[in-house]
TORROTI-952882 format. One line per 3 residues: number of its first residue (from 1); their letters; for each residue z, y, x of C-alpha. Coordinates in Angstrom, 1 decimal, m for minus. Example, Ala and Ser with C-alpha at 12.3 -4.5 7.8 and 13.67 -1.06 7.14 Angstrom:
<atoms>
1 = as = 7.8/m4.5/12.3  7.1/m1.1/13.7
</atoms>
This chain:
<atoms>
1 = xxx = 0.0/0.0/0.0  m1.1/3.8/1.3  0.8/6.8/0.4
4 = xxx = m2.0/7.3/m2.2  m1.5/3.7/m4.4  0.4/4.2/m7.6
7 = xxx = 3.7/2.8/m6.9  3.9/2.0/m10.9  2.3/2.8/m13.8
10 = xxx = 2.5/1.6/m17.0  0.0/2.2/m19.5  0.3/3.9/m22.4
13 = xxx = 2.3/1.6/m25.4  3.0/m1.0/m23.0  6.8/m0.2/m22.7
16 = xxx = 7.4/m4.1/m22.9  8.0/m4.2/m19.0  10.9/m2.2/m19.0
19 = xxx = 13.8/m3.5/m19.3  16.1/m2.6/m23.0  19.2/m1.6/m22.4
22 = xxx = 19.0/0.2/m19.0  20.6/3.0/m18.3  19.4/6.5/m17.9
25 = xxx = 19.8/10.0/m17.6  17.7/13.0/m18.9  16.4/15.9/m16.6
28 = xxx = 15.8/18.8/m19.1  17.2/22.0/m16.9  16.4/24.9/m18.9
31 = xxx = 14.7/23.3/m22.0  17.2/21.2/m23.8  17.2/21.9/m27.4
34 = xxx = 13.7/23.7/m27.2  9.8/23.1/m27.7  9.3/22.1/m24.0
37 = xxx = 12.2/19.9/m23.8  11.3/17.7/m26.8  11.2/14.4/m25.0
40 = xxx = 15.0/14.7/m24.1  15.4/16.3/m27.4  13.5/13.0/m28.7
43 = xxx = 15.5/10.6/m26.6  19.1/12.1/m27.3  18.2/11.5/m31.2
46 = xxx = 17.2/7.7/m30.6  16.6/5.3/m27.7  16.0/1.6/m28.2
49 = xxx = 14.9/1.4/m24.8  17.4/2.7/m22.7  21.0/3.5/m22.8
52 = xxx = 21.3/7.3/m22.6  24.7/8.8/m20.3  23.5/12.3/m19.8
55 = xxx = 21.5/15.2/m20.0  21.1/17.3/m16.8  20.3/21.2/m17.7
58 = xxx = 22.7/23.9/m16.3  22.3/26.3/m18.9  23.7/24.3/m21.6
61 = xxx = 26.2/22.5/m19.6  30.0/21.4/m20.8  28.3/20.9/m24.7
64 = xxx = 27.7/17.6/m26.4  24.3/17.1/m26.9  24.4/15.8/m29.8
67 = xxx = 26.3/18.6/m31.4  24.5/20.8/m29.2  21.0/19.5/m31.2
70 = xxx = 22.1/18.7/m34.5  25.9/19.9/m34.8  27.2/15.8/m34.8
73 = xxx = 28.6/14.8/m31.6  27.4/11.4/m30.0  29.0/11.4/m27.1
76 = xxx = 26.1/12.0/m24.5  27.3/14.9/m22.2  24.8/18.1/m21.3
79 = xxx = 25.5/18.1/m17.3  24.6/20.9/m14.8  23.3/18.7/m12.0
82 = xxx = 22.1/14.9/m10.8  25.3/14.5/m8.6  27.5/15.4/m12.1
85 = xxx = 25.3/13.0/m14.0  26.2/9.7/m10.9  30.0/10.9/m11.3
88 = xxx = 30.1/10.5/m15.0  28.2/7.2/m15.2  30.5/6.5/m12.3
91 = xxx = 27.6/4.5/m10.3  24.0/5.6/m9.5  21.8/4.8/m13.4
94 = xxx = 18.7/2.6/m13.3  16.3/5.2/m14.4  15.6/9.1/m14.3
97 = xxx = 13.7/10.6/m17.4  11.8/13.4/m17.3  12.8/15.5/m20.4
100 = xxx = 10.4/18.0/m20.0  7.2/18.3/m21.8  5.6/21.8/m21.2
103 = xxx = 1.9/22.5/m21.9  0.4/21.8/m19.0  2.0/18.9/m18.5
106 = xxx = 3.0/19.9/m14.6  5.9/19.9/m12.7  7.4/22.8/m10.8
109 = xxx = 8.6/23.4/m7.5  11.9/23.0/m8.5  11.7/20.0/m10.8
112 = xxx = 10.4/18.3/m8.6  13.0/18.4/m5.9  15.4/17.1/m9.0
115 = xxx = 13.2/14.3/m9.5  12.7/13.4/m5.9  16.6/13.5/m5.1
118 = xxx = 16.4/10.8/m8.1  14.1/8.9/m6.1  16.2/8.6/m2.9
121 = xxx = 19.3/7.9/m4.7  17.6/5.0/m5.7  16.6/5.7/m9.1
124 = xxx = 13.2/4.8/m11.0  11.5/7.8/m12.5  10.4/7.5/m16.2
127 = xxx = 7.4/10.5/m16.2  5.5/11.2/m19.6  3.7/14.2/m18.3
130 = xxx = m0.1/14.6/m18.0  1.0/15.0/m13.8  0.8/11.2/m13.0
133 = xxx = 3.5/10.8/m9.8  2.5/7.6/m8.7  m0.8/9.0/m7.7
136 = xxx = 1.6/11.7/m5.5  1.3/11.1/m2.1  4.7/12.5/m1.8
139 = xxx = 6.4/10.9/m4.4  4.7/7.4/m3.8  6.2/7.5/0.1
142 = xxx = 9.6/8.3/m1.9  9.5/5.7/m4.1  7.8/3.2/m1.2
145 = xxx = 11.0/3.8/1.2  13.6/3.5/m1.4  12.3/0.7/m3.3
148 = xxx = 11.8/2.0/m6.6  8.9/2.3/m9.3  7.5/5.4/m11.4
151 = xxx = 6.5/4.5/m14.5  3.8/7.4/m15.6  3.8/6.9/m19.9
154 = xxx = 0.7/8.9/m20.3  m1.5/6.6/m17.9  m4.1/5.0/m20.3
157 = xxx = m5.7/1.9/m20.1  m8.8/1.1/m17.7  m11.8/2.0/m20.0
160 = xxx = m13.0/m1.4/m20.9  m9.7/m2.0/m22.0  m9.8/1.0/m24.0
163 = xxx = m10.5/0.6/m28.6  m13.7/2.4/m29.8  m13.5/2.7/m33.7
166 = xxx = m14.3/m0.7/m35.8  m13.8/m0.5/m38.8  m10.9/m3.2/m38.6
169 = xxx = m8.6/m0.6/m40.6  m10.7/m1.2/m43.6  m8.8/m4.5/m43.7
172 = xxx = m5.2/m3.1/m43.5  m3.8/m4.1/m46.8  m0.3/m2.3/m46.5
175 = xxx = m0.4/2.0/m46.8  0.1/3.8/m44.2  1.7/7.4/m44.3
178 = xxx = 0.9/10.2/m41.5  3.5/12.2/m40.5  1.6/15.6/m39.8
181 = xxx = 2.4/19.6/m39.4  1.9/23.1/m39.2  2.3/23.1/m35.6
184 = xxx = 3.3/20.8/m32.2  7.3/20.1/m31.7  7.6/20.7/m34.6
187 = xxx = 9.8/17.9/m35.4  7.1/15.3/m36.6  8.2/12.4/m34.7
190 = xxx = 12.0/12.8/m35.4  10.7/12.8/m39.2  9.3/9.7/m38.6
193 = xxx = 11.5/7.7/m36.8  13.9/8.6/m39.5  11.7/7.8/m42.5
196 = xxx = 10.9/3.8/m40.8  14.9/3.6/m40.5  15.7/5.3/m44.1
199 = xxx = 13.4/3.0/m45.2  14.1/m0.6/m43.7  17.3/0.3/m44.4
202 = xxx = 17.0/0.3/m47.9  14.7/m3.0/m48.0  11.4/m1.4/m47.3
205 = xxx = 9.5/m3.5/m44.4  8.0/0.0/m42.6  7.5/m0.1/m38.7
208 = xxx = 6.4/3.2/m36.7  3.1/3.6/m34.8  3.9/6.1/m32.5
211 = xxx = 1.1/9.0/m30.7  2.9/10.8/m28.1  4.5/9.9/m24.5
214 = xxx = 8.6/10.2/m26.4  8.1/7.6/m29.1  6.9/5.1/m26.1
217 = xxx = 9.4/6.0/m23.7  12.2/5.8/m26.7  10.7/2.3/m26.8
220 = xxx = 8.1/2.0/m29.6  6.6/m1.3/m29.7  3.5/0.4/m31.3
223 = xxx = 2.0/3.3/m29.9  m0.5/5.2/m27.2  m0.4/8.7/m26.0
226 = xxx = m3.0/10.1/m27.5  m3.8/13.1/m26.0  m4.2/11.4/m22.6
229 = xxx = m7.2/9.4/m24.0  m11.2/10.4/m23.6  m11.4/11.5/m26.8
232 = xxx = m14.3/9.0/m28.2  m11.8/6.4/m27.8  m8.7/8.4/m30.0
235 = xxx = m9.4/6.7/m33.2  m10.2/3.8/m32.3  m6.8/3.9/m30.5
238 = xxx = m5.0/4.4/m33.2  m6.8/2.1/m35.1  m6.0/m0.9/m32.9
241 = xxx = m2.2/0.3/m32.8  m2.4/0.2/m36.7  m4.0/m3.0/m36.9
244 = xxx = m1.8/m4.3/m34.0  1.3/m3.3/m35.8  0.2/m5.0/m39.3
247 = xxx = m1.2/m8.1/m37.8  2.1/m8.4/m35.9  5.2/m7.1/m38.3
250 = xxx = 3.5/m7.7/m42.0  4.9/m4.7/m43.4  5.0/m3.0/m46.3
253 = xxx = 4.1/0.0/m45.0  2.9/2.0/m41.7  4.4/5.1/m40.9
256 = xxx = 2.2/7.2/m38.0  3.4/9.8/m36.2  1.3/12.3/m35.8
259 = xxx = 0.1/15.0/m33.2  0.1/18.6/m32.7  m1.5/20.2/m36.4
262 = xxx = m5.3/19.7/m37.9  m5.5/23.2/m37.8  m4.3/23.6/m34.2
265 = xxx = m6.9/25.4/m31.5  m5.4/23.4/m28.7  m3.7/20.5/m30.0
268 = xxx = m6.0/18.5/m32.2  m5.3/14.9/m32.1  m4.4/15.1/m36.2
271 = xxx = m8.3/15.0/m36.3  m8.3/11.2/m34.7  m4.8/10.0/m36.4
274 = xxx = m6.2/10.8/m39.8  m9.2/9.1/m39.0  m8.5/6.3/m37.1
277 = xxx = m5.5/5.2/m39.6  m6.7/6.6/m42.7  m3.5/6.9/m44.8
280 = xxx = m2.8/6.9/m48.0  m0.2/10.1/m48.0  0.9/12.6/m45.2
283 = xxx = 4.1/14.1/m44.8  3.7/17.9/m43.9  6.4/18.8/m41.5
286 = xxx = 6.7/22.6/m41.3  9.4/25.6/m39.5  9.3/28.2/m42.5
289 = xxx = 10.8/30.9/m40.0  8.0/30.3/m36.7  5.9/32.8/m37.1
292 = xxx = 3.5/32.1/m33.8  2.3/28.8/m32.2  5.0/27.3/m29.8
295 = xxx = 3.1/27.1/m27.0  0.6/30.0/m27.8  2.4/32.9/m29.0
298 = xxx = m0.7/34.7/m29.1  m1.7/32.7/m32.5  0.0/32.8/m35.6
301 = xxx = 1.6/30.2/m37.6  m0.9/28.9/m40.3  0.7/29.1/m43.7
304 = xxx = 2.0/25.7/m45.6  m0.8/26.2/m48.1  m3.5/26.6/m45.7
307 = xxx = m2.4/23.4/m43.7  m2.1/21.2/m47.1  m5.4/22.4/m48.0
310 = xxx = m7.0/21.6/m44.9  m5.7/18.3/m44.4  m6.8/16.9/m48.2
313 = xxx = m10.3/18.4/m47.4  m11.0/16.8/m43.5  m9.5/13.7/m44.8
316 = xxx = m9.6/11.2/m48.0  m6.2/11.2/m48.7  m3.2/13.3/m50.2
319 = xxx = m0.3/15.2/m49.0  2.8/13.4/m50.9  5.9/15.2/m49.4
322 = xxx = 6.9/18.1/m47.1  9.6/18.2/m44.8  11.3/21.4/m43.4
325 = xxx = 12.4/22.3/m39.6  15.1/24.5/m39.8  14.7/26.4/m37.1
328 = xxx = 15.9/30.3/m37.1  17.5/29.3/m40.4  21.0/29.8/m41.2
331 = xxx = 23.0/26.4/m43.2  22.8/28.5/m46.1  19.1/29.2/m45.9
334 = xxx = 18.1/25.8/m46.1  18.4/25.1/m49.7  16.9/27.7/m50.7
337 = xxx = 13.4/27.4/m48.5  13.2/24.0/m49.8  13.6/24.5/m53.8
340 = xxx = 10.4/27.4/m52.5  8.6/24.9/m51.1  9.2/22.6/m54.6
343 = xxx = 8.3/25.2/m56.7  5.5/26.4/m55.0  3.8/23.4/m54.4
346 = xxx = 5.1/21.0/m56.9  5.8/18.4/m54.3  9.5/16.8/m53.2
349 = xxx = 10.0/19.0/m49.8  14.0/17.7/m47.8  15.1/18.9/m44.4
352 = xxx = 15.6/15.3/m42.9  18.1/16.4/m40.1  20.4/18.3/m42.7
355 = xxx = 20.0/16.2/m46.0  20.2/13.2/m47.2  17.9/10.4/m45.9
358 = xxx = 17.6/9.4/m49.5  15.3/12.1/m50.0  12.6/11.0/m47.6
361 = xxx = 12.8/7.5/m49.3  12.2/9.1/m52.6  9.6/11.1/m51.4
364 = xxx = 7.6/7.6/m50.8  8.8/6.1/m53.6  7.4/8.7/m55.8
367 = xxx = 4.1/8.7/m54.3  4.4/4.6/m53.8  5.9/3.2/m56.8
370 = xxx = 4.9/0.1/m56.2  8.1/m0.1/m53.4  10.7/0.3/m55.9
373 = xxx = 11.2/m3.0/m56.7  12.1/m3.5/m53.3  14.8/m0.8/m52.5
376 = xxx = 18.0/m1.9/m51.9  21.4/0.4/m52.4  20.0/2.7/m54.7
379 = xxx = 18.4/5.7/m54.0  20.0/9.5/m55.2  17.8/11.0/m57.6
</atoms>
């Protein structure tokens, strides 16, 4: 091996060689609880695959991340530096996470020191950025002299490896539901990993297919980063994840996460997940208070309406359900955007982070009333 051979890369939605339960901690200095730092956001929230001990970012150091995100401890501490982090979990943790997920998908200077340190402490680097590190000559010397791997999410397949679009959706019997939005980090894939667990625990079979380098590294068993791919090969992606995840799980529905917005000028991976999946309903996930693009301040939000509208003309399908981030909002604000929504739209709109998961389960049921027979425990009305 030369400085220049990727130490390790994993392709994209092939998370199977990593082992579950290891432990980890989260670099996210600066970014914790924003737009940029939604994979440690993501991964704080829910991990199958790895046990989580700490988030490393200075600025919001001495909080509990989960009450920092979502006002619910959960016992994962915000920590101001790697050498805090190895104190706390009281040995050296099997993997480093990058938490960081800016536009251009680069590291910095400085983040990459952090990451490097993790390297010669003898840690494995988990890297979802567009920047693949084992392709580094720098970090692949690193990870060569201590005897560790870096795992790059958002490597994809070798291009005959790779799905063009084949029609094999046409035989997926079971629905499948796109979570969408109004804009990227928007809270899409938290939406959706709670709707699949909402619903399997209330006796509907649903399994995730996930689009984006967080759902993989949280451990999806379904799932491709999407906006790493050549884009003829998107849909057919996702197709073959859809298919994949019905030939392999029989469920009674497929929830897919989705990317970015349809209406996006930079981001537009919607485009491939609504027609490589072809669902049956979309969820709408939407901030009522961002007024500008996250990453793009120099573009407005597109209105709710506009989005719906847009959506149920590219695609053959309906939106059945919009859910609220409630960003810039105070508690008591919350009610009241979502009875707006209601009103305005006449469809069942719930904040999932600060109501009951109930809602989202309604909100399919409504739209799906074919499940009903299968819910267990009730559902509030």
């Amino acid at each position: 091996m030369n400085a220049f051979t990727p130490v390790h890369a994993v392709v994209s939605g092939d998370a199977a060689v990593l082992p579950v339960g290891a432990t980890a901690v989260v670099y996210c200095e600066g970014q914790f609880g924003e737009q940029d730092g939604k994979t440690a956001n993501g991964l704080v929230r829910h991990s199958e695959k790895y046990d989580i001990l700490s988030v490393i970012d200075s600025t919001r150091a001495g909080t509990d991340a989960g009450m920092f995100l979502d006002g619910a401890p959960n016992g994962i501490p915000v920590l101001a530096n790697l050498a805090q982090a190895i104190v706390h979990a009281d040995r050296v943790p099997d993997y480093l996470i990058c938490g960081v997920a800016p536009a251009d998908g680069l590291l910095s200077p400085a983040q990459r020191i952090v990451l490097l340190d993790g390297i010669a402490r003898g840690m494995h680097i988990i890297n979802g950025l567009h920047e693949f590190l084992g392709d580094d000559a720098e970090f692949a010397a690193a990870a060569l002299l201590a005897g560790v791997t870096i795992t790059d999410v958002r490597r994809p397949r070798s291009m005959q490896d790779l799905h063009l679009f084949s029609g094999r959706i046409f035989d997926v019997t079971c629905p499948r539901i796109a979570v969408l939005g109004t804009d990227g980090a928007i809270g899409k894939r938290t939406t959706s990993t709670l709707l699949v667990r909402a619903l399997n625990e209330r006796g509907v079979r649903a399994v995730l297919v996930g689009t984006g380098q967080t759902t993989i590294i949280q451990g999806g068993k379904y799932g491709i980063a999407l906006d790493a791919l050549v884009p003829q090969y998107c849909s057919g992606e996702v197709e073959n994840q859809v298919v994949a995840a019905f030939e392999g799980e029989n469920p009674d529905v497929i929830v897919v996460e989705g990317q970015g917005a349809l209406s996006h000028p930079a981001y537009l991976t919607s485009a491939h997940i609504l027609r490589g999946s072809r669902p049956a309903g979309v969820i709408v996930q939407h901030a009522p208070r961002r007024r500008t693009l996250g990453d793009f301040p120099m573009v407005s939000m597109p209105t709710l309406a506009s989005e719906v509208a847009l959506i149920e003309a590219f695609a053959d399908t309906r939106v059945i359900g919009i859910t609220v981030n409630h960003e810039g909002m105070a508690a008591d604000e919350i009610g009241g955007a979502i009875d707006d929504i209601e009103i305005e739209f006449g469809l069942p709109a719930t904040d999932p982070l600060t109501r009951p998961l109930d809602d989202l389960v309604e909100m399919v049921l409504l739209a799906f009333p074919q499940f009903g027979a299968r819910l267990s425990g009730g559902v509030a009305r």
